[in-house]
Every structure is written in structure tokens, then in C-alpha cells.
N, C-alpha and C positions, 0 to 999 in steps of 0.2 A: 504494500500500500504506500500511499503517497504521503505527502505531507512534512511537517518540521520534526524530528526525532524530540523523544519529552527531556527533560530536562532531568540531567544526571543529579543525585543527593549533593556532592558533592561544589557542583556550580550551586543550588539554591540556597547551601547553608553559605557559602561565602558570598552570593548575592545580600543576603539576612545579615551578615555580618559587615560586610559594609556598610549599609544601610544605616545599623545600628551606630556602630564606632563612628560614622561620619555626617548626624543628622542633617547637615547643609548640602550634601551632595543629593542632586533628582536623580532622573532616570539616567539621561547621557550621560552624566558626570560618573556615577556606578558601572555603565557601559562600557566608558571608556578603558577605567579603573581593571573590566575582566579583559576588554581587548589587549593592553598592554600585558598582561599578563599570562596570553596566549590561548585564551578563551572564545569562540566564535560564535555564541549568545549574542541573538540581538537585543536594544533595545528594548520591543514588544516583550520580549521573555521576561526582561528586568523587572519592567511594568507588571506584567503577571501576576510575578513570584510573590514581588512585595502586595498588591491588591489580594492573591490567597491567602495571605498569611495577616490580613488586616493592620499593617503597614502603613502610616498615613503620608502622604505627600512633603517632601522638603519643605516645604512654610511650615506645616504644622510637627513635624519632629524636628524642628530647627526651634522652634520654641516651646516644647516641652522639653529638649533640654537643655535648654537655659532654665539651671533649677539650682536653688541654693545646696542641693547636695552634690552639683555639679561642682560649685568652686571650689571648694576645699580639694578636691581631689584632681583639679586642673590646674592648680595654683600651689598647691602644699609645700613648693620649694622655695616659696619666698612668701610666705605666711607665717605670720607669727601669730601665737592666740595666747591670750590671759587668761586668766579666773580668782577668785576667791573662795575657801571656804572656811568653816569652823571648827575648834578644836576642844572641847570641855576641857579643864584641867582637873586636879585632884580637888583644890579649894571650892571648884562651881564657878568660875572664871572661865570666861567664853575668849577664846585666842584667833586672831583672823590672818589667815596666810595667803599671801599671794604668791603667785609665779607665773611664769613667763614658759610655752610649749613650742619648741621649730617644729612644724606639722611634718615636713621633709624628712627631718630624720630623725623626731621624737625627741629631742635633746630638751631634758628640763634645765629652766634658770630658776631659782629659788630666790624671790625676790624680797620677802621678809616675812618677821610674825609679829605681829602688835595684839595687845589691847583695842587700842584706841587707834583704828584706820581712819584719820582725820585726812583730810586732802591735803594739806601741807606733807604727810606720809604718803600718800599715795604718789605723788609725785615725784617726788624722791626716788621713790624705786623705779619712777617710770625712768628720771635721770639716769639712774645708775645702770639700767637696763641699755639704753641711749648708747651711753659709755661703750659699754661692751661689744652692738652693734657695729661701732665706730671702725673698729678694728678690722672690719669687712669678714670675718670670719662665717657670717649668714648674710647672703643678697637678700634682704628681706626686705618688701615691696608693700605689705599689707599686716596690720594688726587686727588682727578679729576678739570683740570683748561682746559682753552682753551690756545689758543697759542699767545696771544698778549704780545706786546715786553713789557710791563711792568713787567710780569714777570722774573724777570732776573735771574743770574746763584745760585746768593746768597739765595734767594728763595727756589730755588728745593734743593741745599744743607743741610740748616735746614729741612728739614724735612727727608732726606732724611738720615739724624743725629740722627734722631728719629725713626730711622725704618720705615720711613711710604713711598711707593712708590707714585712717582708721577706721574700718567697717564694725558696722553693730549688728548683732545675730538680732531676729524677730523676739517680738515680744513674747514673754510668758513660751519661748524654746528651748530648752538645755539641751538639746538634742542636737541643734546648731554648733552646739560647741563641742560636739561630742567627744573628740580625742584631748582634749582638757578634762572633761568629765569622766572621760575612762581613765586619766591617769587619780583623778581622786579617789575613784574606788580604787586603784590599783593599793596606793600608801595606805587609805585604812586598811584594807583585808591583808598586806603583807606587813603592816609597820604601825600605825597608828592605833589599829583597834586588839591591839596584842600587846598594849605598853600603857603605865595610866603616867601621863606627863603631868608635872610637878606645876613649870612656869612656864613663863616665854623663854628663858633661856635653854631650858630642856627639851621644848618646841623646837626649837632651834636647831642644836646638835642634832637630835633624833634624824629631822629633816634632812639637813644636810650632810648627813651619814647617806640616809638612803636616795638621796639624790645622787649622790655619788655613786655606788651602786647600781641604779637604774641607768645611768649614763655612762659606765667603764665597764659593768662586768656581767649585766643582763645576757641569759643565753642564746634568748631566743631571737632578738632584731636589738640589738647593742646600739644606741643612738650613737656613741662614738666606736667605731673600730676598733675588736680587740687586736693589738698587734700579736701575732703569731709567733707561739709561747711552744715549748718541747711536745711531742708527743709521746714520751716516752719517760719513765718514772712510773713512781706512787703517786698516787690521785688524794694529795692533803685534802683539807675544809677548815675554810678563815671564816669562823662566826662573828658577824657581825650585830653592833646593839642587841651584845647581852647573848647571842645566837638565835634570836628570830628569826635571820636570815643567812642562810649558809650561801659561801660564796668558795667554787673548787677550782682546783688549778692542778698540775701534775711539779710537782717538786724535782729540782735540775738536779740529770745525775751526777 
């Protein structure tokens, strides 16, 4: 029989997969995309595949995804995100920490722990954050915070002194900020909720122990690079605060 031969699995899932990975690409531009790549699918087909599969048109997948869960993860290498949260002490003294998340490559800043986060403090840390910036050490192009009033005018100014724009996640969203909020649960359930802290000063240490930690020795996606250490030895374990957190390494023979 006659006709156009149907269309192998293999063209339609990368017809589908273009589509997808490239919402501003139509039909030609997809077409072209299998031509050069040694494909002899025409057009009509492209057209097709995506109308079976309920597919909508470039205008309309070009603006559904433009979507806030888009940027973060189109941008993440020159994103930087904040947050705040709280810390109960032994006395019933509420402690507030902030820090600073490179979305790129996960790297915490530990920006401080107060009592009293007044905005003369909170700026401060956004300076000293600034500071470190300065060094070129992150090309970071955008600051993502949410909208709580501790942020205040002084805040978004320093950075905003630095080139770096400051976006604000939606209102009433913590989910906007999610990889800031994933690393809070990270410290309570490894660090915070397994220790009862005294003051701020003990806030403190704790912290910055296991920010250290999180950032040189974490196994699984290590925000800094561990540099490549023996493989061969006894397999020690350095307990860290107290040994809540064990941290292993292989001992030089």
C-alpha cells in the first residue's frame, strides 16, 4: 500500500522532547531541529505528533513556561537566596538566624544569630555578605528573599549597590524558596533538633560547625569540592558537635 510510512517511537519521543525542553520552538523550528539531525519527518508529522499527544502551540507552551518554578532552575548559577528562621533556646529565648544559599552549588553563608533582628542588623549582614560577593568568587546576578518586614529598605539597597537585583518570592509561598527551606529542615533534623542551645553564642558555634560541614564534607553533592583524598587505608570517623554528626575519611598510610 501507498502512503507516508507511521512514524517510528523513537522520532515521536524526540519530536515530544523537543517540544518540551524548547517551549518557543513551533512546528518548523522542531522540523528543522530533526532535519539536521538526519531525520526525514516532515513538518505535517511534527504537527501531528504534538496535536496527539495534546501539545499546545508555541505561544501557548512558551508561556506556560515562563513559571516561577522555571527560574530558579534557569538561573540557579547566579542566584543567591536568603531566609530566616527560629531557634528556642534552653531559657525560652527565641534566637533568629539568617543566611545566605548559592542555589548553583548549594554553598551556605551563615550570616548571623540575634535576638533582636533590628534592621540596622539586618543590614549589616547584608554588608558583610556584599563583602564576600566582592571577591567574584559567585557571579551572582539575583537575590531571591521573601517579603517579611525584617527585610528592610537598607537591605535591598546594598545589594542593589552591587548590581545584584532583588526578587521577592509570592506572597504567603515558602515553596518559592524552596532550596533555602530545604536546607532549614536539613540543620534541624541533623543539628539543631538533637542539641538544646544554651544562647546566641552557642547558636552560633553549633551553626557554624555544621555549616562547615555541609559545605567541605557532605557526601552526597558537597557545595565545595572535596579535593581527592587516598583510597586506601582504615576508614577513621571525626564526630562532630559532640558526634551528632559523623564525618569519615580513610587515614594516610
Amino acid at each position: 500500500m501507498g502512503g507516508r510510512p507511521p512514524v517510528t517511537p523513537d522520532i515521536e519521543a524526540l519530536i515530544l522532547r523537543l517540544a518540551e525542553e524548547n517551549p518557543a520552538w513551533g512546528y518548523l523550528r522542531i522540523h528543522g531541529e530533526l532535519v539536521k539531525l538526519g531525520y526525514r519527518s516532515g513538518c505535517s508529522t511534527v504537527r501531528a505528533v504534538l496535536r496527539r499527544h495534546r501539545v499546545p502551540p508555541a505561544p501557548k507552551r512558551k508561556r506556560r513556561a515562563s513559571t516561577w518554578r522555571s527560574f530558579p532552575r534557569h538561573d540557579r548559577q547566579e542566584l543567591l537566596a536568603t531566609d530566616c528562621f527560629t531557634v528556642d533556646t534552653l531559657g525560652l529565648r527565641t534566637l533568629y538566624v539568617l543566611f545566605f544559599i548559592h542555589l548553583g552549588t548549594r554553598r551556605i553563608f551563615l550570616a548571623g544569630c540575634t535576638e533582636h533582628p533590628t534592621s540596622a542588623w539586618v543590614a549589616q549582614q547584608a554588608r558583610q555578605m556584599a563583602w564576600h560577593l566582592q571577591d567574584g568568587v559567585l557571579p551572582v546576578r539575583f537575590l531571591l528573599r521573601d517579603r517579611d518586614s525584617k527585610y528592610c529598605a537598607a537591605f535591598d539597597r546594598v545589594f542593589a549597590g552591587e548590581g545584584i537585583e532583588v526578587i521577592y518570592s509570592p506572597y504567603r509561598a515558602p515553596n518559592a524558596n524552596a532550596f533555602a527551606e530545604r536546607w532549614v529542615r536539613s540543620s534541624r533534623e541533623e543539628c539543631l533538633d538533637r542539641l538544646i542551645i544554651l544562647n546566641e553564642r552557642h547558636l552560633h558555634r553549633v551553626l557554624s560547625a555544621y555549616v562547615a560541614f555541609f559545605n567541605h564534607r557532605l557526601g552526597q553533592r558537597c557545595p565545595i569540592p572535596l579535593v581527592a583524598g587516598p583510597y586506601q587505608g582504615d576508614v577513621q570517623r571525626r564526630d562532630i558537635l559532640g558526634g551528632i554528626i559523623h564525618d569519615y575519611e580513610r587515614q594516610a598510610a
